[in-house]
DSSP file (Angstrom, degrees, kcal/mol; ACC not computed):
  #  RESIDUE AA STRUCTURE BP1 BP2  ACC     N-H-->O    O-->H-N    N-H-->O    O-->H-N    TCO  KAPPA ALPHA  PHI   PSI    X-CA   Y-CA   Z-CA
    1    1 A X              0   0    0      0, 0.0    22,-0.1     0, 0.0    23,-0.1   0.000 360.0 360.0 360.0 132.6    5.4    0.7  -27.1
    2    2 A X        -     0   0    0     20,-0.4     2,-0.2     1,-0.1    23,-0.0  -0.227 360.0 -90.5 -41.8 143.8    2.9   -1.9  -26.1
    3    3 A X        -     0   0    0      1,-0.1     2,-0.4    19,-0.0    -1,-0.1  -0.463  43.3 -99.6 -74.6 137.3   -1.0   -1.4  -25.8
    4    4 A X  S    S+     0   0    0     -2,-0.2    53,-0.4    19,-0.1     2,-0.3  -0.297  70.3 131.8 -32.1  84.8   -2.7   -0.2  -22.5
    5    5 A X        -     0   0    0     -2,-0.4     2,-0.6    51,-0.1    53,-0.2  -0.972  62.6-115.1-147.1 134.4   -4.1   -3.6  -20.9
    6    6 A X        -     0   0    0     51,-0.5    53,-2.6    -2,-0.3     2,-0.1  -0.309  34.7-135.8 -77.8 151.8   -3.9   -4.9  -17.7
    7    7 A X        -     0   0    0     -2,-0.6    12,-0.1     8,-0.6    11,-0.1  -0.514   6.2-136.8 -86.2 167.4   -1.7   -8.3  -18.0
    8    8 A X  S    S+     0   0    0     52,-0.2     2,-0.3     1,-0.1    -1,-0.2   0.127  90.8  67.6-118.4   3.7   -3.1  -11.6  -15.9
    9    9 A X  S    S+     0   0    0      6,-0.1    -1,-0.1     1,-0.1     3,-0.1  -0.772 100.2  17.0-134.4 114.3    0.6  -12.1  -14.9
   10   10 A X  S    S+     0   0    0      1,-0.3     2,-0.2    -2,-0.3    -2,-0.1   0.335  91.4 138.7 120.1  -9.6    2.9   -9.9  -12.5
   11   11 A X        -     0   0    0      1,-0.1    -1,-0.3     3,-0.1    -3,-0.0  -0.476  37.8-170.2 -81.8 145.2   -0.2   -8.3  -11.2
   12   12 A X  S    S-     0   0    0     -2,-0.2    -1,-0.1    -3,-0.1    -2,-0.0   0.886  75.4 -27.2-108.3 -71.0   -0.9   -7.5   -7.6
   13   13 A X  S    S-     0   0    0      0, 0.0    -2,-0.1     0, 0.0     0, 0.0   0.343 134.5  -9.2-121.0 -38.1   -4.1   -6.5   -7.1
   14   14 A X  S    S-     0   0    0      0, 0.0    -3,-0.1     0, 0.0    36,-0.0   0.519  84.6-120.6-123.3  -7.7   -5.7   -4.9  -10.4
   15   15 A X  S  > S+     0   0    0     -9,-0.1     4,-1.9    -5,-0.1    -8,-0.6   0.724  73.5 129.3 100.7  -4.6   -2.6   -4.6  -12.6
   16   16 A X  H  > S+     0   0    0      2,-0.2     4,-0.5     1,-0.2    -1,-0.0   0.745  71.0  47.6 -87.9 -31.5   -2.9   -1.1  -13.0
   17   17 A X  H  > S+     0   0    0      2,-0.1     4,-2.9     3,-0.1     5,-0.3   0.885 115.3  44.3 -73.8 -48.9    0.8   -0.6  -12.0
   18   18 A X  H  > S+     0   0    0      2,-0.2     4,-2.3     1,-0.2    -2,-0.2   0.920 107.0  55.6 -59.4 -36.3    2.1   -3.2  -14.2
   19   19 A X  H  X S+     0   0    0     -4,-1.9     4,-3.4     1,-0.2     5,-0.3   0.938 116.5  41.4 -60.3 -55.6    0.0   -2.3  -17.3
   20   20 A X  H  X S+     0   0    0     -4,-0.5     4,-0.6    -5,-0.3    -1,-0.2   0.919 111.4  54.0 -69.9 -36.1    1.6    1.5  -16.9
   21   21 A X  H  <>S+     0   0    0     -4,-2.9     5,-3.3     2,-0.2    -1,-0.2   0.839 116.9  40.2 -77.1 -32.2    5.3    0.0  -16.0
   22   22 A X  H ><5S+     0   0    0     -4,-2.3     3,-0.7    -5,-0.3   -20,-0.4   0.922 113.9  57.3 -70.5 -33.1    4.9   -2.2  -19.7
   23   23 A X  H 3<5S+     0   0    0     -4,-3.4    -1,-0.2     1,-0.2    -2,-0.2   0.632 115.1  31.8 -89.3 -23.1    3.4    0.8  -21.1
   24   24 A X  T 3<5S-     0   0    0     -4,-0.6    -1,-0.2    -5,-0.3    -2,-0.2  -0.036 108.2-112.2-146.8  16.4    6.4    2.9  -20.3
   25   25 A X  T < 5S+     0   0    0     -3,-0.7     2,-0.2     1,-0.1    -3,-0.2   0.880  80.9 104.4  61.1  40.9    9.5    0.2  -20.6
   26   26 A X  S   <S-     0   0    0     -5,-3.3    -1,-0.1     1,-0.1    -2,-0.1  -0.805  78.5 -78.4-138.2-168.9   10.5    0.2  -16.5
   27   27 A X        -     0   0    0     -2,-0.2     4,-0.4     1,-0.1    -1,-0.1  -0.115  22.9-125.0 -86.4 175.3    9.8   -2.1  -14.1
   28   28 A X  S  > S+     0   0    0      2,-0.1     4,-1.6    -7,-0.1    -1,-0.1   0.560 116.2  56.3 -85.0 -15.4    6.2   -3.0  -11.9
   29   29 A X  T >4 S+     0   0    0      2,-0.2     3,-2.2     1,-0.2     2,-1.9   0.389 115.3  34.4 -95.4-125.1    8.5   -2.5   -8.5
   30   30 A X  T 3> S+     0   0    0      1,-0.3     4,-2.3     2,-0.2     5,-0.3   0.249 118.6  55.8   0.9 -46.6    9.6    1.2   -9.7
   31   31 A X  H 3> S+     0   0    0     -2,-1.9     4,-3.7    -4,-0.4    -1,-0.3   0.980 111.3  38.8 -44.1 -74.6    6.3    1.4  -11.1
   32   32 A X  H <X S+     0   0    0     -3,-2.2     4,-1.5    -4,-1.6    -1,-0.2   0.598 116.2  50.3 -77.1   0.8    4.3    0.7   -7.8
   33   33 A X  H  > S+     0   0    0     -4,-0.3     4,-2.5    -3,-0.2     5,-0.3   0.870 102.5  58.7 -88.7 -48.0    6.6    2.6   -5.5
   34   34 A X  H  X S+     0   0    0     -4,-2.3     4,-4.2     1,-0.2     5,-0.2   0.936 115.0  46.6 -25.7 -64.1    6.4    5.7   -7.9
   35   35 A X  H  X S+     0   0    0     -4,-3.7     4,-1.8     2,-0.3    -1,-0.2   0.859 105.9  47.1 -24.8 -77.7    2.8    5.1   -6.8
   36   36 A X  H  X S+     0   0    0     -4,-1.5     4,-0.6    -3,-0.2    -1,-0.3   0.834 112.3  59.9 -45.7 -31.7    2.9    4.5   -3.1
   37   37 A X  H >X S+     0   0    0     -4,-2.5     3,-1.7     1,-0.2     4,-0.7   0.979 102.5  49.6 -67.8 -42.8    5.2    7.9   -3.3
   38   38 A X  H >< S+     0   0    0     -4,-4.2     3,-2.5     1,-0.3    -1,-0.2   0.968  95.9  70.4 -67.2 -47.0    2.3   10.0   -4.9
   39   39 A X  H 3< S+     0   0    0     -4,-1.8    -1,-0.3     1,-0.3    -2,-0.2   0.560  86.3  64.3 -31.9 -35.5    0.1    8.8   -2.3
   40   40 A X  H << S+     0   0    0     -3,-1.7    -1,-0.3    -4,-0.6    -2,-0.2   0.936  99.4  81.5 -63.3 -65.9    2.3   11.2    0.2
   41   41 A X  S << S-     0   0    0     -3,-2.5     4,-0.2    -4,-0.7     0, 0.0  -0.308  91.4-111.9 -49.1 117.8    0.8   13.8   -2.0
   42   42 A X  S    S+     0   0    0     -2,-0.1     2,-0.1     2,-0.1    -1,-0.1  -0.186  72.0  89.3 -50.6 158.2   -2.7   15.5   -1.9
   43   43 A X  S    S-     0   0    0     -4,-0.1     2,-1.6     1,-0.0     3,-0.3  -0.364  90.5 -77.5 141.2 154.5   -4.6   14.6   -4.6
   44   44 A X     >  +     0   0    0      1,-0.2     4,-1.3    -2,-0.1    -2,-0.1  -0.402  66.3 148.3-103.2  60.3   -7.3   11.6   -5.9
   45   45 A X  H  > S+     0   0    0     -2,-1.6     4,-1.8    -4,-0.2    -1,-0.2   0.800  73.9  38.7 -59.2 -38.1   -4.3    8.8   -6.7
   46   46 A X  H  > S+     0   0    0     -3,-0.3     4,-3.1     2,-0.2     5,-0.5   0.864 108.2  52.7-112.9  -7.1   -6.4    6.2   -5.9
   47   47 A X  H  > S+     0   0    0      2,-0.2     4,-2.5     1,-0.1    -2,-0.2   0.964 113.5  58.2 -54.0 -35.2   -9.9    7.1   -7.3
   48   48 A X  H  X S+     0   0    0     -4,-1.3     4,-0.6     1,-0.2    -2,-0.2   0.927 113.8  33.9 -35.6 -63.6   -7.1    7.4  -10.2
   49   49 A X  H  < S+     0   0    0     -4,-1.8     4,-0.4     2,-0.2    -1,-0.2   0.601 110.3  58.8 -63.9 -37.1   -6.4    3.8   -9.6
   50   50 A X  H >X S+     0   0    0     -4,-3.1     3,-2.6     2,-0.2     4,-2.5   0.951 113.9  46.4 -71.0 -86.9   -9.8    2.9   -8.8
   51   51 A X  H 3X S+     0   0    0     -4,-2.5     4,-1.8    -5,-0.5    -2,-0.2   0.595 104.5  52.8  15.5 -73.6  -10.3    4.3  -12.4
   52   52 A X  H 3X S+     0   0    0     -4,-0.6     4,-0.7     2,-0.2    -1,-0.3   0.343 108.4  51.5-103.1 -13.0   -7.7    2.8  -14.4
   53   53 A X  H <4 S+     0   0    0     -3,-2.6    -2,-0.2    -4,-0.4    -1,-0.2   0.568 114.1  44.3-103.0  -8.1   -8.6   -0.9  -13.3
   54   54 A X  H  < S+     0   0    0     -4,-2.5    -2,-0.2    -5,-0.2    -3,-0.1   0.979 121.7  39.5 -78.3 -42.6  -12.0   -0.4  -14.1
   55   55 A X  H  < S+     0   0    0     -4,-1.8     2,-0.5     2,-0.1    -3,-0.2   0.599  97.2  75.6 -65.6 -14.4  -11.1    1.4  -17.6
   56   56 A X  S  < S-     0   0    0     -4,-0.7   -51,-0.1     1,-0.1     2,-0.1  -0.749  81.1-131.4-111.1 134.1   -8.1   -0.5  -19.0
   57   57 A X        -     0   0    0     -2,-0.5   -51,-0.5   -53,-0.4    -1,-0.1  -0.320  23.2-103.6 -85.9 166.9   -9.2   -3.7  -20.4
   58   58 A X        -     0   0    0    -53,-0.2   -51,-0.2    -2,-0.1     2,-0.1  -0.074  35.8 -94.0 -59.6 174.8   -7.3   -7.1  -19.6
   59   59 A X        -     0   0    0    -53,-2.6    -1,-0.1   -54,-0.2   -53,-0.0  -0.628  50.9 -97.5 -71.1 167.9   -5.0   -9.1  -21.7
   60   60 A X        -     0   0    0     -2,-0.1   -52,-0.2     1,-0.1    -1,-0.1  -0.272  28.4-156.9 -72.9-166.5   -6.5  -11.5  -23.5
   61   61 A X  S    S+     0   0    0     -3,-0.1    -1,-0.1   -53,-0.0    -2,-0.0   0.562  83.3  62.4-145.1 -64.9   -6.4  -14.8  -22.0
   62   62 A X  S    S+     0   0    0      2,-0.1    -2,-0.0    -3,-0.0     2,-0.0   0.671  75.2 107.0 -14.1 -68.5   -6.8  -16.7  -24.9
   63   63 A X        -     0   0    0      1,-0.1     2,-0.4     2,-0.0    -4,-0.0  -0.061  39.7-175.4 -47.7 125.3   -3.6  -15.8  -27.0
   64   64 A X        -     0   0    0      2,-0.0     2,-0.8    -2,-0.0    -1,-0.1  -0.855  26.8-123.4-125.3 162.5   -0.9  -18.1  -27.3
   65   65 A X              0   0    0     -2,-0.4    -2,-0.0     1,-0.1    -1,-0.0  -0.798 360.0 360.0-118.2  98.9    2.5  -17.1  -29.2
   66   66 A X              0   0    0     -2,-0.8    -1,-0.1     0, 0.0    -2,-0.0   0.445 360.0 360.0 -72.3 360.0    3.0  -19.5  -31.9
């Protein structure tokens, strides 16, 4: 499995869906509907979200894959 980061490509608004769809081998569309679906549900989904784009650090930028 991959490390927790949001990635600087594929990303929507914070990444937070993609980061969690790499993290957990499925897609960012499956990922970000799962999402929209909880939302239907009581419960603090996007301070969650709100959360997770503040906490999870980027990729780097930097890296290049020699």
């Amino acid at each position: 499995m991959s490390t927790l980061a949001r990635p600087t490509h594929g990303r929507m608004i914070g990444g937070v869906c993609a980061a969690l769809a790499r993290r957990f081998g499925t897609s960012a569309t499956t990922m970000r509907v799962i999402f929209l679906l909880s939302c239907l549900l009581p419960g603090p989904q996007f301070l969650l979200y709100i959360a997770l784009w503040i906490l999870l650090p980027a990729e780097d930028r930097t890296s290049t894959a020699w």
